[in-house]
N, C-alpha and C positions, 0 to 999 in steps of 0.2 A: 852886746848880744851874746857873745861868747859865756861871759863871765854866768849870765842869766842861763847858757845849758847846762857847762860845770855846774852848775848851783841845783841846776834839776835834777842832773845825771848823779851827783852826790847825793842827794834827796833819796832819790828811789831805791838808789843800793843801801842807804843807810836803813830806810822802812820795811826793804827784802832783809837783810842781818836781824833787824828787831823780829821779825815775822819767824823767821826760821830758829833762830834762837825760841822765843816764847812757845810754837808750836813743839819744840823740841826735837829740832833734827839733827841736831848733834849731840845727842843721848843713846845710851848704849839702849843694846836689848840682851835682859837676863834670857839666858834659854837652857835647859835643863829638860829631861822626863820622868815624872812622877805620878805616882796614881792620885786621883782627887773626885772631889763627888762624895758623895750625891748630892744634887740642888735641887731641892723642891723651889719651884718657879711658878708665877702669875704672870698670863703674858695675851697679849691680843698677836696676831697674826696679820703679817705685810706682805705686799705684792709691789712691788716697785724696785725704785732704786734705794741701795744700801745708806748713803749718804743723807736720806730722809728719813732715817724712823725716830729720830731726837722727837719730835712730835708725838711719834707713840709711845715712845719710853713715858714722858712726860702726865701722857694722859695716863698709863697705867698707875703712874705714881700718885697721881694728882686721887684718882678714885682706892689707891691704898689708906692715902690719907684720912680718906671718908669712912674710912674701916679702923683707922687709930693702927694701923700698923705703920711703921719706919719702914721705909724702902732702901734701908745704907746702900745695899750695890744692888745696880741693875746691868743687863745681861744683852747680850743679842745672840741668836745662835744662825746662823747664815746658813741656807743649803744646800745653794749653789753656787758655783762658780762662776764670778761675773766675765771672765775670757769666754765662754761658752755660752752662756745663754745671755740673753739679752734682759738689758737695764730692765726694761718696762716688767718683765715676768720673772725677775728677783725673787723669790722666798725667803721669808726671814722670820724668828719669830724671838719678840722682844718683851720685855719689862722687865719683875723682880724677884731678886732669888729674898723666899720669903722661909721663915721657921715654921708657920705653920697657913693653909691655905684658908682663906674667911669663908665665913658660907654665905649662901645664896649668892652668889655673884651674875653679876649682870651674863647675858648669854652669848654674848660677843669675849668675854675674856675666858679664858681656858688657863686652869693647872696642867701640871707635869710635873716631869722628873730630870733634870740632865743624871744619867747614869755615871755611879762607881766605876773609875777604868782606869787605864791608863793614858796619858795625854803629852805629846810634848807640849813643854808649858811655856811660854816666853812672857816676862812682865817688863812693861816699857810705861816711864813717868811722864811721857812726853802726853799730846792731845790725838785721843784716837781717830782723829782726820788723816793723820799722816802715817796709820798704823801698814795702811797696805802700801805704800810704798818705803815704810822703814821694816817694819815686823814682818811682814810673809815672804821677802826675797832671805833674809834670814832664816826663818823658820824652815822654808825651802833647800835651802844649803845645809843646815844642819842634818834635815831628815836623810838628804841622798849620801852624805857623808856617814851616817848612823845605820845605814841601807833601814830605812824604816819608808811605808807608804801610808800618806792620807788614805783614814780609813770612817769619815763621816763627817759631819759640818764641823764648821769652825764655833768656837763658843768664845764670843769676849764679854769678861766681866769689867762692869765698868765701878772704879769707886772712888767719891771725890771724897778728899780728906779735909780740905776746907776750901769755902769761894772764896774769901778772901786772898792769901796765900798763893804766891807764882807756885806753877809745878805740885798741886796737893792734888795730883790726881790720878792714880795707879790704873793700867787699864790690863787684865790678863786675859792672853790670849791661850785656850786650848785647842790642841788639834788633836783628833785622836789617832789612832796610828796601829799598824800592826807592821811586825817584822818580817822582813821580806826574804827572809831567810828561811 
């Protein structure tokens, strides 16, 4: 009976190491300030939690397709803070940063613009599941250090380099910022 918990207790840390490895939690995060932008974007708009809008990325993508455009990176831009407001009444607004916007588009998806500015920039190779608990306690230390203040939503570009491929998947995160100085 022993041998058979050893055997489990083994088990489960070996598939927590594989998990946390794969997700990439022992990957740095590039962080730096640099001005970037503009992103003409095609995006439907979410009200929930952050964790869910794979689905709407997905569908933006899926009716870019039906337009013949490539969707390489798509995007989330987040507006609130989920310590402060609650999951359920989330803001978010997601899909793909596109070259040029198609016409007639269904009435539910909305253009824009992410604006020219400056941004701290942080880029992490890891899975952006794990970006708020690897990327923003980061991002956060560097800004008070830099004496800079979040000064609008968060914008993550999401871009897979390949599905096949461990790790082909770059996610940048901008925060835009003014100095507090």
């Amino acid at each position: 009976m022993r041998y058979i918990l050893v055997f489990v207790a083994v088990a489960i840390a070996a598939f927590g190491l594989f998990l946390s490895n794969y997700l990439g939690a022992w990957k740095g995060v590039d962080i730096s300030h640099a001005n970037q932008g503009p992103y003409i974007t095609v995006y439907l708009e979410h009200v929930g939690p952050y964790h869910k809008v794979n689905k709407i990325i997905e569908k933006v993508e899926k009716y870019m397709q039906t337009q013949g455009v490539t969707c390489g990176r798509t995007f989330g831009e987040y507006m609130d803070d989920p310590q402060v407001v609650e999951e359920a009444r989330l803001r978010s607004k997601v899909g793909c940063l596109v070259e040029k916007v198609p016409e007639n588009m269904p009435e539910e998806f909305k253009s824009g613009e992410i604006p020219q500015r400056d941004y701290v920039v942080a880029i992490f190779t890891g899975s952006p599941g794990i970006g708020p608990l690897k990327v923003y306690p980061r991002v956060n230390d560097y800004m008070l250090k830099q004496d800079m203040k979040q000064s609008g939503p968060v914008i993550e570009i999401y871009e897979i380099h390949s599905i096949t491929e461990k790790n082909a998947m770059t996610t940048t995160y901008l925060f835009p910022y003014q100095s507090s100085k």
